[in-house]
N, CA and C atoms of all chains as a GROMACS GRO file, in nm:
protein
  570
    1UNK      N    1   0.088  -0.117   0.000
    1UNK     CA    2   0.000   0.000   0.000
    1UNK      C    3   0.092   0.123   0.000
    2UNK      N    4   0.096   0.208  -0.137
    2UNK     CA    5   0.182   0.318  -0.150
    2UNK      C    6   0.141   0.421  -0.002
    3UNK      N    7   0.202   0.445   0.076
    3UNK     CA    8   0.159   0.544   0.146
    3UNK      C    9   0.149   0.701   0.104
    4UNK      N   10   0.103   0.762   0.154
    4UNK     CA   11   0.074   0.900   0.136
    4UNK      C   12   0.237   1.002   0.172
    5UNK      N   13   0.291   1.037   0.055
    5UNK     CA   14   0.439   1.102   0.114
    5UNK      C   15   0.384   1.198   0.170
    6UNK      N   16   0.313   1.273   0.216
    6UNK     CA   17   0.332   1.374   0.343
    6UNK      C   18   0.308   1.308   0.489
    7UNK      N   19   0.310   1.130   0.515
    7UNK     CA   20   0.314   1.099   0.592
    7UNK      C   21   0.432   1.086   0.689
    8UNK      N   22   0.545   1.111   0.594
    8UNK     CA   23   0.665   1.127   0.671
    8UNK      C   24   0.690   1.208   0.735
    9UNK      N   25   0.649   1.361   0.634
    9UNK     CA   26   0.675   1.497   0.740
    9UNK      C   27   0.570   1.529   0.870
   10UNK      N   28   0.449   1.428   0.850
   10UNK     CA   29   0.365   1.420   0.958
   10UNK      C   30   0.447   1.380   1.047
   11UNK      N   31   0.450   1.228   1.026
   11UNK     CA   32   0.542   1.171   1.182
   11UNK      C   33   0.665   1.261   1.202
   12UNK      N   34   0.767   1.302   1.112
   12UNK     CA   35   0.847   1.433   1.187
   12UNK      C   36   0.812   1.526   1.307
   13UNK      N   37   0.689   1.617   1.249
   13UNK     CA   38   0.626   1.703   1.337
   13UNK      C   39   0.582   1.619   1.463
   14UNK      N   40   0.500   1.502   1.440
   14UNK     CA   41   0.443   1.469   1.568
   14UNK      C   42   0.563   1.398   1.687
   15UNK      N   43   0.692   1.395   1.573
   15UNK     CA   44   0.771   1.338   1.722
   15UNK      C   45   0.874   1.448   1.716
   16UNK      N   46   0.841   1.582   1.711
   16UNK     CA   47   0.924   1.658   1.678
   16UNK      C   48   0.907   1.744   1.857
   17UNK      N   49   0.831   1.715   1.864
   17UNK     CA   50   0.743   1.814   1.971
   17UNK      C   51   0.692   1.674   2.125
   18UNK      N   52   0.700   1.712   2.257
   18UNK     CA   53   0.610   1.633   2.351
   18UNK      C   54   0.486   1.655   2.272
   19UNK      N   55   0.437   1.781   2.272
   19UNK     CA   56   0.312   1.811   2.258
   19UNK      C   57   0.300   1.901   2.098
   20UNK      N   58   0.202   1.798   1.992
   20UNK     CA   59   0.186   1.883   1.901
   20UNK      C   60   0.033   1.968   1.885
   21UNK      N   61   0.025   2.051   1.819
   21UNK     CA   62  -0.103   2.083   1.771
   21UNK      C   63  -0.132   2.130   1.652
   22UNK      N   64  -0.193   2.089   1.538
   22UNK     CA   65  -0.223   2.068   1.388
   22UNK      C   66  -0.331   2.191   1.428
   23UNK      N   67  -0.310   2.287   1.334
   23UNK     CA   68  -0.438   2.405   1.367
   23UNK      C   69  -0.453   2.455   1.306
   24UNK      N   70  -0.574   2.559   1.286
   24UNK     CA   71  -0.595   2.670   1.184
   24UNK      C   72  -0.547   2.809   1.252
   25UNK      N   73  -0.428   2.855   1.210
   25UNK     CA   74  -0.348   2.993   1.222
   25UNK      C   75  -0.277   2.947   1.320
   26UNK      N   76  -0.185   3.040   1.393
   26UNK     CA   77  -0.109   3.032   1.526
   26UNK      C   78  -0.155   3.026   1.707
   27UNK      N   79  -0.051   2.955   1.780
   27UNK     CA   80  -0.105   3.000   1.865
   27UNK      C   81  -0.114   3.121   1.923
   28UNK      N   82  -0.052   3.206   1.872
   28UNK     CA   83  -0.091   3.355   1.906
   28UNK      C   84  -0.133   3.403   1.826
   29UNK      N   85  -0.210   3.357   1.690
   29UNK     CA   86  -0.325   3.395   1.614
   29UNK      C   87  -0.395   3.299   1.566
   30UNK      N   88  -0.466   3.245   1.645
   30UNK     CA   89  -0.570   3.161   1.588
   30UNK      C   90  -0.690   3.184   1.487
   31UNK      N   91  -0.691   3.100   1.406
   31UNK     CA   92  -0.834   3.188   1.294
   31UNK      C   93  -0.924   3.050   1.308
   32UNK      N   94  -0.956   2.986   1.389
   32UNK     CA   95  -1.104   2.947   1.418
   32UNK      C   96  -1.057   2.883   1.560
   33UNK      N   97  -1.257   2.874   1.596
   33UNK     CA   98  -1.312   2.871   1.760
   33UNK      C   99  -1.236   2.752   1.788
   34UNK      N  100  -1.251   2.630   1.726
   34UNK     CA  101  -1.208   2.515   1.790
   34UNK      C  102  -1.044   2.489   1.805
   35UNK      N  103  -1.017   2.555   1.723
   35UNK     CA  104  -0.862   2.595   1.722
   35UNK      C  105  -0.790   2.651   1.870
   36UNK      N  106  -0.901   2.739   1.867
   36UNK     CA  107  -0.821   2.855   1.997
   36UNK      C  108  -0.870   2.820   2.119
   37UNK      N  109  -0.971   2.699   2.096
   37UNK     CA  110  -1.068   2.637   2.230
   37UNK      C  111  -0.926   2.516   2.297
   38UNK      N  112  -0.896   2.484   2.205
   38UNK     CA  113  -0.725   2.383   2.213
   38UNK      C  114  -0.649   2.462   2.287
   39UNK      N  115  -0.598   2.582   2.200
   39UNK     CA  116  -0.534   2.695   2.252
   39UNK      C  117  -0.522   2.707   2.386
   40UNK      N  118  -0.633   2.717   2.437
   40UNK     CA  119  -0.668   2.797   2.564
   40UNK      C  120  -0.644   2.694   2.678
   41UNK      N  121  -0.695   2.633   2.668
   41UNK     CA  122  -0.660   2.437   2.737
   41UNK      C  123  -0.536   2.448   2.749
   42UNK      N  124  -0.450   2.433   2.618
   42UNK     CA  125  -0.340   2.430   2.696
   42UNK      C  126  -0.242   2.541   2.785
   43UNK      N  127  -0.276   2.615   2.751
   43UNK     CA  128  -0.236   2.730   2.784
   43UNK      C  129  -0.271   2.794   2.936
   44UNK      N  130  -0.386   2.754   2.950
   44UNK     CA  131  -0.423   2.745   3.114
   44UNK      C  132  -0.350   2.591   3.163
   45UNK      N  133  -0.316   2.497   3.125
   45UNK     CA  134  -0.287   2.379   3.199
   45UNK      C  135  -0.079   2.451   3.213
   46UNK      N  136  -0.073   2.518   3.108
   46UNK     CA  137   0.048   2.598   3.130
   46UNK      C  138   0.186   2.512   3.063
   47UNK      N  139   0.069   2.404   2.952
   47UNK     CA  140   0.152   2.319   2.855
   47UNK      C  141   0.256   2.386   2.761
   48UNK      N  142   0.341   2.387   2.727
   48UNK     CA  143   0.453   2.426   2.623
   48UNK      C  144   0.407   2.337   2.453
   49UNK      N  145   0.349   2.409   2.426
   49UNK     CA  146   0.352   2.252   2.259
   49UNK      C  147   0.359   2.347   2.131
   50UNK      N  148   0.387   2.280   2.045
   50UNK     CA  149   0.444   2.326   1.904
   50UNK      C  150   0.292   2.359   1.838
   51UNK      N  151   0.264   2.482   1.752
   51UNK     CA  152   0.157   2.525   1.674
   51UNK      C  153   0.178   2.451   1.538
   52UNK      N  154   0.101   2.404   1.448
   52UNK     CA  155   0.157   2.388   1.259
   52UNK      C  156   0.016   2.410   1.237
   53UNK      N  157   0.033   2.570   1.153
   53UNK     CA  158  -0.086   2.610   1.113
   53UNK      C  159  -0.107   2.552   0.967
   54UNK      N  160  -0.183   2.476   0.961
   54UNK     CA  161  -0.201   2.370   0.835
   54UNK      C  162  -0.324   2.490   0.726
   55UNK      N  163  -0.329   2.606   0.792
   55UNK     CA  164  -0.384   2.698   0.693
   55UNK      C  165  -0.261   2.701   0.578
   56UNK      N  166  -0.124   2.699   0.627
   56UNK     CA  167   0.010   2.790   0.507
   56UNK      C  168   0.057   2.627   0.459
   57UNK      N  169  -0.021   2.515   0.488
   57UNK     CA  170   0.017   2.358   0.411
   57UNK      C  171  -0.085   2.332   0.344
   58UNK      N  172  -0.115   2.283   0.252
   58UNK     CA  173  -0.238   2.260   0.199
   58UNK      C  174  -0.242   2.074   0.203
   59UNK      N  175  -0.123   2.045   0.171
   59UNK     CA  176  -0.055   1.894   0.195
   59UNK      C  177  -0.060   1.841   0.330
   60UNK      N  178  -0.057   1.897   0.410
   60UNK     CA  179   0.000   1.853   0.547
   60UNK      C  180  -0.195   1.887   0.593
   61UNK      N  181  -0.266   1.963   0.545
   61UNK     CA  182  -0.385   2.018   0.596
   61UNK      C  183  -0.504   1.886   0.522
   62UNK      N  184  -0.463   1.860   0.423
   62UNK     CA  185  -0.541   1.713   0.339
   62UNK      C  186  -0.463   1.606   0.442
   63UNK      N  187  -0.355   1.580   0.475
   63UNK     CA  188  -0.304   1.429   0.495
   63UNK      C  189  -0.307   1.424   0.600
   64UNK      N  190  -0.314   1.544   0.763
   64UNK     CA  191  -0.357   1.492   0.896
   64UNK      C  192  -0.462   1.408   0.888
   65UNK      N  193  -0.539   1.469   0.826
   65UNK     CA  194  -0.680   1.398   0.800
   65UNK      C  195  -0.657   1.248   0.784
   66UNK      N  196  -0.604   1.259   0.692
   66UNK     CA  197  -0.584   1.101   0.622
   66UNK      C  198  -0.474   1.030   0.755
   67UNK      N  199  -0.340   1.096   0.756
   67UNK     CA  200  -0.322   1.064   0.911
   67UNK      C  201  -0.355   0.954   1.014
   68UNK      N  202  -0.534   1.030   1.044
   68UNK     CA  203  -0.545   1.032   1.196
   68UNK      C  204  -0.676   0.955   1.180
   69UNK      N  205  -0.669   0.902   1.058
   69UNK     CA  206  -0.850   0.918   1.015
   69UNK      C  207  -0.973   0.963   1.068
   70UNK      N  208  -0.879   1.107   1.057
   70UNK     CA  209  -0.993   1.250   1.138
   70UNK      C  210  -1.002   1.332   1.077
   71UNK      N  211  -1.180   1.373   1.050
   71UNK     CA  212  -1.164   1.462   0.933
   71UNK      C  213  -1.181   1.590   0.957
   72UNK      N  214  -1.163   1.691   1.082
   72UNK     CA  215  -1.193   1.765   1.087
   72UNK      C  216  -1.027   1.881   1.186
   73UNK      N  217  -1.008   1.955   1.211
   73UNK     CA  218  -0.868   2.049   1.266
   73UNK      C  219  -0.966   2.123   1.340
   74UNK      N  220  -0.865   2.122   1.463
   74UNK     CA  221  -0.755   2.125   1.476
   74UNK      C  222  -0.773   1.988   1.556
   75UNK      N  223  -0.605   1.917   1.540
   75UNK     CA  224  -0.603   1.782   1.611
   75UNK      C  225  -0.473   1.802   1.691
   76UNK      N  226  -0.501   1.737   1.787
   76UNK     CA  227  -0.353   1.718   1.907
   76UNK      C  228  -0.263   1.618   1.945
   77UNK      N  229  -0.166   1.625   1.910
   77UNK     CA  230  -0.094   1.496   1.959
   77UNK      C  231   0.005   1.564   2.047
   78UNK      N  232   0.024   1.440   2.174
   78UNK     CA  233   0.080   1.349   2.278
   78UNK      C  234   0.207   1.299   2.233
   79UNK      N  235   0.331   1.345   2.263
   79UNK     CA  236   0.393   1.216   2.219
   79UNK      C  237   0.426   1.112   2.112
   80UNK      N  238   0.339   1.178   1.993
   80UNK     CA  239   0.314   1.179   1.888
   80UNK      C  240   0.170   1.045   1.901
   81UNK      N  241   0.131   1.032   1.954
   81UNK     CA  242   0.014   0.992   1.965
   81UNK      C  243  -0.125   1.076   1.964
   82UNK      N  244  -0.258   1.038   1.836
   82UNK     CA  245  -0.300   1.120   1.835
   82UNK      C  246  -0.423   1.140   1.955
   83UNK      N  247  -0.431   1.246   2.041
   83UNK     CA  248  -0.533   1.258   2.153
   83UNK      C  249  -0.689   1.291   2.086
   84UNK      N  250  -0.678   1.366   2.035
   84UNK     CA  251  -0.843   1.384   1.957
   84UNK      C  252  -0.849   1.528   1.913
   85UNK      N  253  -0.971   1.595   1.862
   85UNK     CA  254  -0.978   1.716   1.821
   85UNK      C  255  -1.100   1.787   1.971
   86UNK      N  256  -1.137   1.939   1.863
   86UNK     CA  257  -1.167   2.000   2.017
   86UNK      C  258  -1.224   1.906   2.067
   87UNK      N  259  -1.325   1.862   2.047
   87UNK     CA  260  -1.470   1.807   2.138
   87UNK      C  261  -1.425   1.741   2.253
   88UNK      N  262  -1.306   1.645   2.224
   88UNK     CA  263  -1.246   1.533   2.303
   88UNK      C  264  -1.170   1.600   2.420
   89UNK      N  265  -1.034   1.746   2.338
   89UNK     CA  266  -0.985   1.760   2.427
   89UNK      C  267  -1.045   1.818   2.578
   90UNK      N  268  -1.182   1.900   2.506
   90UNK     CA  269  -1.254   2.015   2.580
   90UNK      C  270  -1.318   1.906   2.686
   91UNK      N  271  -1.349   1.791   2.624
   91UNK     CA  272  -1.433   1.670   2.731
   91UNK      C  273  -1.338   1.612   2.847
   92UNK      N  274  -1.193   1.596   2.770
   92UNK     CA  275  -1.088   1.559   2.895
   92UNK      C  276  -1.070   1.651   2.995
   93UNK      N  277  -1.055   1.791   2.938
   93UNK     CA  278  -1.028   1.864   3.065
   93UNK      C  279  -1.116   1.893   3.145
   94UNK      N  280  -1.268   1.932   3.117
   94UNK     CA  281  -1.347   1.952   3.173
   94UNK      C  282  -1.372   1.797   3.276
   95UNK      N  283  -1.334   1.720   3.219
   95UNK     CA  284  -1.369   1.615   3.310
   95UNK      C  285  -1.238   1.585   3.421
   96UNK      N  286  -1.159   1.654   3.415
   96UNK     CA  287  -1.004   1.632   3.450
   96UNK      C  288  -0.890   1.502   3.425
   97UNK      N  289  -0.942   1.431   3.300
   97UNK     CA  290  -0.890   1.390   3.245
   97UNK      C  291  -0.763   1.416   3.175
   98UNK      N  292  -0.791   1.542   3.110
   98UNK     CA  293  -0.664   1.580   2.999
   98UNK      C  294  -0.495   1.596   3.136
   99UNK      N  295  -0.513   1.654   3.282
   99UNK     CA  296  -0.395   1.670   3.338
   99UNK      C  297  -0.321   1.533   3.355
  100UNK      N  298  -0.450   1.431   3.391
  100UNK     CA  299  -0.415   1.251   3.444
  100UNK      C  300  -0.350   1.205   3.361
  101UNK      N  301  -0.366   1.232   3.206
  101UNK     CA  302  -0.287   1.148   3.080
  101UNK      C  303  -0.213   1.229   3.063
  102UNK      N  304  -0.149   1.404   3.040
  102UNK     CA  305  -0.029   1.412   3.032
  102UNK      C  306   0.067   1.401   3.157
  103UNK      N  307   0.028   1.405   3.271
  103UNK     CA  308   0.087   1.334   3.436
  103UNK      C  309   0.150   1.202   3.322
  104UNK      N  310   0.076   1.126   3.306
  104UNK     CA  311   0.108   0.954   3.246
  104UNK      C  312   0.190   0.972   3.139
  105UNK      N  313   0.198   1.072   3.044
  105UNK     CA  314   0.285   1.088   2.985
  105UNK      C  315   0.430   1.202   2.996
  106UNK      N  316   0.434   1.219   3.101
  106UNK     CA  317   0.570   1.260   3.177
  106UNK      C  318   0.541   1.425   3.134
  107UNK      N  319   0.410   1.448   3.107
  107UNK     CA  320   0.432   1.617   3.084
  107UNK      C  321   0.340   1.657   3.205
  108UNK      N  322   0.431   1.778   3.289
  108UNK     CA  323   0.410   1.845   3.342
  108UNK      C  324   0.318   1.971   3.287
  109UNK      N  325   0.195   1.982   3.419
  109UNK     CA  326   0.096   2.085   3.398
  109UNK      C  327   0.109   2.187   3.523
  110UNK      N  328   0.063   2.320   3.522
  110UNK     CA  329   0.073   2.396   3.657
  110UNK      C  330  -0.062   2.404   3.673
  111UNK      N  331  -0.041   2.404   3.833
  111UNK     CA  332  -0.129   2.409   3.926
  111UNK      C  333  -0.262   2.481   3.902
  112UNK      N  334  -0.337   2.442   3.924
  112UNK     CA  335  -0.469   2.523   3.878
  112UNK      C  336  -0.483   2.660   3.962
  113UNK      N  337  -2.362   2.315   0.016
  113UNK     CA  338  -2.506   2.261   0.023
  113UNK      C  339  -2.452   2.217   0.147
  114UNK      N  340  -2.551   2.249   0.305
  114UNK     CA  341  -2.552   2.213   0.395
  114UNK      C  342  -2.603   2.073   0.490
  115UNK      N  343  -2.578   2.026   0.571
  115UNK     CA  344  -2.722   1.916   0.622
  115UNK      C  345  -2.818   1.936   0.688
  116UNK      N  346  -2.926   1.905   0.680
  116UNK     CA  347  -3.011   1.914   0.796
  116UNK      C  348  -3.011   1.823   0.904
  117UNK      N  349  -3.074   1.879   1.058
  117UNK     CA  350  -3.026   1.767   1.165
  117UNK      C  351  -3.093   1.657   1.145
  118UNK      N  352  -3.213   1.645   1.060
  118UNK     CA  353  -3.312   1.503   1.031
  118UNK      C  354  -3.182   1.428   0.931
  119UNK      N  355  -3.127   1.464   0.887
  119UNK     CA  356  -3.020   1.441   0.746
  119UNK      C  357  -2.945   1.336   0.823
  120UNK      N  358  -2.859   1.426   0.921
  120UNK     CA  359  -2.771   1.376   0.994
  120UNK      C  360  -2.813   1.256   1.126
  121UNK      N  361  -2.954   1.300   1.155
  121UNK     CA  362  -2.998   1.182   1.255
  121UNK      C  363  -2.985   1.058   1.156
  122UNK      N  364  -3.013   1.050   1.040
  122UNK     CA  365  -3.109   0.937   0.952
  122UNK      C  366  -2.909   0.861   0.945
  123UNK      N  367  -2.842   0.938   0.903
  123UNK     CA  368  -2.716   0.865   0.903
  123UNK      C  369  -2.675   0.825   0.956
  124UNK      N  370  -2.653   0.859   1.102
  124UNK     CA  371  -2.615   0.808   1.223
  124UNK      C  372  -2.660   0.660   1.268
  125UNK      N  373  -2.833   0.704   1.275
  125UNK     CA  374  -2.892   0.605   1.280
  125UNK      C  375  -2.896   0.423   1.188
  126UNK      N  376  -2.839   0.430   1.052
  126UNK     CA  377  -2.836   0.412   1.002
  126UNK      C  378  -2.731   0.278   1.002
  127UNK      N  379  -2.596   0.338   1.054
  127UNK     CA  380  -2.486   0.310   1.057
  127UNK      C  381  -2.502   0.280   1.211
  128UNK      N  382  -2.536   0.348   1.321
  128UNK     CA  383  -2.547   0.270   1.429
  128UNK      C  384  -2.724   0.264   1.499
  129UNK      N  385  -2.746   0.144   1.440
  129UNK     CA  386  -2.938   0.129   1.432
  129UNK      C  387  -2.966   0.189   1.602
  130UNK      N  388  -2.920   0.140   1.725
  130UNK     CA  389  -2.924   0.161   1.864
  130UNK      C  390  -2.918   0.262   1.874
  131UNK      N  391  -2.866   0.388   1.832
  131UNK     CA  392  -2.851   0.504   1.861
  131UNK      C  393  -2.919   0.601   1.916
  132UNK      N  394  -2.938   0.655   2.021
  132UNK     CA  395  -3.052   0.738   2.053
  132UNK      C  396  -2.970   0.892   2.006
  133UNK      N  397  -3.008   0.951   1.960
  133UNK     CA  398  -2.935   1.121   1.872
  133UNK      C  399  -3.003   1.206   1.909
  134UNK      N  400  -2.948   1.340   1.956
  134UNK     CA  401  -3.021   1.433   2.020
  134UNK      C  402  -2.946   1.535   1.941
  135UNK      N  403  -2.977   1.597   1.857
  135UNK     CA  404  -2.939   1.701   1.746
  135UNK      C  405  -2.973   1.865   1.770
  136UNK      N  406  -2.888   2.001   1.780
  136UNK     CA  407  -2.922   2.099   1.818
  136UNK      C  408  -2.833   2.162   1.753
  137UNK      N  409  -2.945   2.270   1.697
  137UNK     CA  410  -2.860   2.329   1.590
  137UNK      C  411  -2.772   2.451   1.636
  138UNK      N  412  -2.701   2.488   1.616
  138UNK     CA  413  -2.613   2.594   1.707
  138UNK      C  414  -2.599   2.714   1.659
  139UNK      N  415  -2.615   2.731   1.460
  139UNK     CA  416  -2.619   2.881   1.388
  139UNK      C  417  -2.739   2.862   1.336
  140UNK      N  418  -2.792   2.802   1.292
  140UNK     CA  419  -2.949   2.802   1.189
  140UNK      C  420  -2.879   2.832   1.047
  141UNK      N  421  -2.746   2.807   1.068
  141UNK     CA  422  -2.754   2.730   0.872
  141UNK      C  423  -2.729   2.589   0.856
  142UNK      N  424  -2.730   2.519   0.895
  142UNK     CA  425  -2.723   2.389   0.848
  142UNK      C  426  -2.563   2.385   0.853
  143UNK      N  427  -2.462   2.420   0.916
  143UNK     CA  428  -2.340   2.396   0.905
  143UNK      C  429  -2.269   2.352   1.058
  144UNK      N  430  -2.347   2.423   1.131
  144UNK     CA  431  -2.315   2.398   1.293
  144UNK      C  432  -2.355   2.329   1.390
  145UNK      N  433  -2.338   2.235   1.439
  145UNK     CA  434  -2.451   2.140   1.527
  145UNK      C  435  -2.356   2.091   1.646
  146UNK      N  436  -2.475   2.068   1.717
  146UNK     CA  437  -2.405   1.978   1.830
  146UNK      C  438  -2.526   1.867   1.833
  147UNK      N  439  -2.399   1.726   1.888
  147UNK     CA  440  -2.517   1.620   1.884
  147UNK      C  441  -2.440   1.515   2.019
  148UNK      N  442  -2.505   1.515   2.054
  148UNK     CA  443  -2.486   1.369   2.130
  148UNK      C  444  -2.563   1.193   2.096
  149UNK      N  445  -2.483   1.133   2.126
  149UNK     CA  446  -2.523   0.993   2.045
  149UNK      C  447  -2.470   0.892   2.171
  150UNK      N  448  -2.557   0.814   2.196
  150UNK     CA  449  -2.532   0.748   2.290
  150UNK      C  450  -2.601   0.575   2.231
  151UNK      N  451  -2.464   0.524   2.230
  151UNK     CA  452  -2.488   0.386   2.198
  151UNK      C  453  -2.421   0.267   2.245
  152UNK      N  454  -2.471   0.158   2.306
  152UNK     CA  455  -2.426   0.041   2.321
  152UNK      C  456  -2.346  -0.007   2.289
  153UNK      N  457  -2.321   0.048   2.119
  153UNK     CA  458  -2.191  -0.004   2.065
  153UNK      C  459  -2.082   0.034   2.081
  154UNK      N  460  -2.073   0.168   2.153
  154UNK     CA  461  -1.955   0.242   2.179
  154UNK      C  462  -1.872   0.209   2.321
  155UNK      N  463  -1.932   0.099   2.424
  155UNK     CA  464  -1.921   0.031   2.534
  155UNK      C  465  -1.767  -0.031   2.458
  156UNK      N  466  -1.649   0.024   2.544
  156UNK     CA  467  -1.514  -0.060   2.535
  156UNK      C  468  -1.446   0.061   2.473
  157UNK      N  469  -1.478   0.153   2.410
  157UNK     CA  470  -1.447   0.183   2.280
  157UNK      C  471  -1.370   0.329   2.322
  158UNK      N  472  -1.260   0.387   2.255
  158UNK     CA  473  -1.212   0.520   2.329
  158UNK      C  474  -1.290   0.618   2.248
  159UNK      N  475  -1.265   0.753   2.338
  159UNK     CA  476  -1.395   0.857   2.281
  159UNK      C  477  -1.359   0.849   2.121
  160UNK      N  478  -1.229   0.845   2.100
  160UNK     CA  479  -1.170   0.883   1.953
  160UNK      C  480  -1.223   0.826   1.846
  161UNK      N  481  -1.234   0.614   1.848
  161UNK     CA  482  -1.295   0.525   1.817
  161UNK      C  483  -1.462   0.572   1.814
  162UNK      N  484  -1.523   0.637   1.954
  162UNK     CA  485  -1.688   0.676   1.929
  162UNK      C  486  -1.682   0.746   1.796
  163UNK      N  487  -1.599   0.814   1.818
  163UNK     CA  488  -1.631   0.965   1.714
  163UNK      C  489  -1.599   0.914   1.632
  164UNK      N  490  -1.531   0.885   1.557
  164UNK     CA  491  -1.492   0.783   1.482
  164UNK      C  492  -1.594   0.720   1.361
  165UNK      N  493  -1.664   0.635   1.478
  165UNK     CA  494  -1.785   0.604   1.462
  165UNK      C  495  -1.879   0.656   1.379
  166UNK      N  496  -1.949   0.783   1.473
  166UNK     CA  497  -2.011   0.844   1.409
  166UNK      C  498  -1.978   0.979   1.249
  167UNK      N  499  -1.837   0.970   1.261
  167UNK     CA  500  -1.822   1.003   1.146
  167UNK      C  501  -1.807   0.927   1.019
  168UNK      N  502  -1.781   0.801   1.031
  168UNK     CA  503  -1.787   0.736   0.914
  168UNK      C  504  -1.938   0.741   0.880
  169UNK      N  505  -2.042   0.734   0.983
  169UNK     CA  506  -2.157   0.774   0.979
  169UNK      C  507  -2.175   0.822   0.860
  170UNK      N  508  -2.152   0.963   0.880
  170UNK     CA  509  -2.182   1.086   0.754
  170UNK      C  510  -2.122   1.086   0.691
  171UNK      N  511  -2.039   0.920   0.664
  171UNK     CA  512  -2.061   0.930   0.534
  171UNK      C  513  -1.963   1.046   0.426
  172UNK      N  514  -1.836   1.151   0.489
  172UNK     CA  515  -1.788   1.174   0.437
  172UNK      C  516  -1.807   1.343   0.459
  173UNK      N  517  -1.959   1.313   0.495
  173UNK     CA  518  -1.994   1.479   0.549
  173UNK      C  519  -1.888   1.567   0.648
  174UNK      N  520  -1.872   1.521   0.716
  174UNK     CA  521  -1.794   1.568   0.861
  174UNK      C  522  -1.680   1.662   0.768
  175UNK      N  523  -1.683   1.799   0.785
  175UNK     CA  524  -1.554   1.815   0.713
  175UNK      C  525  -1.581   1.878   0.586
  176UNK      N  526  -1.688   1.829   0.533
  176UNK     CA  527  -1.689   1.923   0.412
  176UNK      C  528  -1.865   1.999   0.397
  177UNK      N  529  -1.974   1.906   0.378
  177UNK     CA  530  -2.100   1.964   0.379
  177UNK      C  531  -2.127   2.027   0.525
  178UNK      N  532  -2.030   1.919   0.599
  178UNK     CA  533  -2.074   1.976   0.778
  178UNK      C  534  -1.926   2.066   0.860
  179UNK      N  535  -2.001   2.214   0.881
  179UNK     CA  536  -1.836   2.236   0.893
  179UNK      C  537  -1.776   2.184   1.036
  180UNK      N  538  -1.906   2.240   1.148
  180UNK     CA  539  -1.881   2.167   1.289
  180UNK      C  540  -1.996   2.098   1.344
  181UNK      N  541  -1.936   1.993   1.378
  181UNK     CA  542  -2.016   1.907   1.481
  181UNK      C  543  -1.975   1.902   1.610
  182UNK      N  544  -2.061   1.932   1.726
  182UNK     CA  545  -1.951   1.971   1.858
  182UNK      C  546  -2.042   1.800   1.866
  183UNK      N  547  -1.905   1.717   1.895
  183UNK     CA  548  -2.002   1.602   1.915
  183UNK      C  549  -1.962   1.518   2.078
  184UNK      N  550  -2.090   1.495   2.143
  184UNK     CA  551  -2.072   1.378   2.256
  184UNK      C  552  -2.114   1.302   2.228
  185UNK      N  553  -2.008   1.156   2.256
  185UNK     CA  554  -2.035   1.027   2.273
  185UNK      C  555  -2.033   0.931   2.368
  186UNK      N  556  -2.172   0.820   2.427
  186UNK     CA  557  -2.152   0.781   2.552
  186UNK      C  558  -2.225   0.678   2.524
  187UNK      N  559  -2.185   0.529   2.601
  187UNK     CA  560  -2.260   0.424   2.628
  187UNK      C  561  -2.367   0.426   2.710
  188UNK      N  562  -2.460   0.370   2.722
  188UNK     CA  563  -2.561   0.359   2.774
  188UNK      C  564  -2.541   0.356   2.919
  189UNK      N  565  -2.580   0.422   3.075
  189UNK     CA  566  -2.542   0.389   3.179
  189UNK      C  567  -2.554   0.222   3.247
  190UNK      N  568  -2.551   0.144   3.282
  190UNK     CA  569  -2.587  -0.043   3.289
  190UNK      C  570  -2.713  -0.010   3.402
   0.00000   0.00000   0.00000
């Protein structure tokens, strides 16, 4: 099965970083809600993670998808493992889930 | 061309017959929704796998006719 060549520069990015995030614009300019709803999560948990605004890839913005077999951005990876998009992450933290699995994955969060 | 939430119940349903779907529209164009879906079949399963689920659902929608779905997924309580 020919794979998809932007699958390589995927796995780059995702083990490039503890924490990645596939998004629309930056994290200090986000250009959509679910994007900056990620954003904010981590950013209150006081996470450090890499932005790739897949708005300036058009390749990398078709093949997360294909990826993660997820069809919708912004998506997050762990470790290069993929965690989910908003709905999931917004459900972990609110449930206090999202601090318990990066605790398990050796990333440090600050104190609420 | 947008979906409607009857559109999107009928698919869901479809693909997972058990499904109970509770559909709410969030802009009133047919592009924004939130839904929760709660099914039996999703018992074992990680949220990622639910969703998952229900997007193969639509069938292709998710993403292009549908721009957001704020979606919850949950097994039935025992």
């Amino acid at each position: 099965m020919s794979e998809n060549p932007v699958f390589d520069r995927i796995k780059n990015e995702v083990s490039s970083e503890d924490v990645v995030l596939f998004m629309k614009g930056t994290p200090v300019f986000p250009q959509c809600g679910f994007s900056n709803a990620v954003v904010q999560v981590l950013t209150y948990l006081g996470v450090p993670f890499k932005g790739i605004n897949v708005l300036e890839d058009d390749d990398i913005r078709q093949g997360i998808k294909e990826f993660s077999d997820w069809p919708t951005i912004p998506q997050l990876y762990v470790k290069g493992e993929f965690v989910g998009g908003c709905d999931i992450v917004r459900e972990m933290f609110e449930q206090g889930e999202l601090r318990d699995y990066l605790a398990q994955k050796g990333i440090e969060t600050q104190a609420a | 061309m947008a979906m409607t939430a009857s559109e999107i119940e009928r698919l869901i349903k479809e693909a997972i017959p058990d499904a109970i779907v509770d559909i709410r529209d969030l802009a009133g164009d047919g592009d924004h929704y939130a839904a929760n879906v709660v099914s039996a079949s999703f018992k074992g399963k990680t949220r990622v796998q639910q969703h998952q689920m229900v997007y193969a659902a639509l069938k292709g929608g998710m993403g292009n006719e549908l721009h957001a779905l704020a979606l919850q997924t949950s097994a039935p309580q025992d």
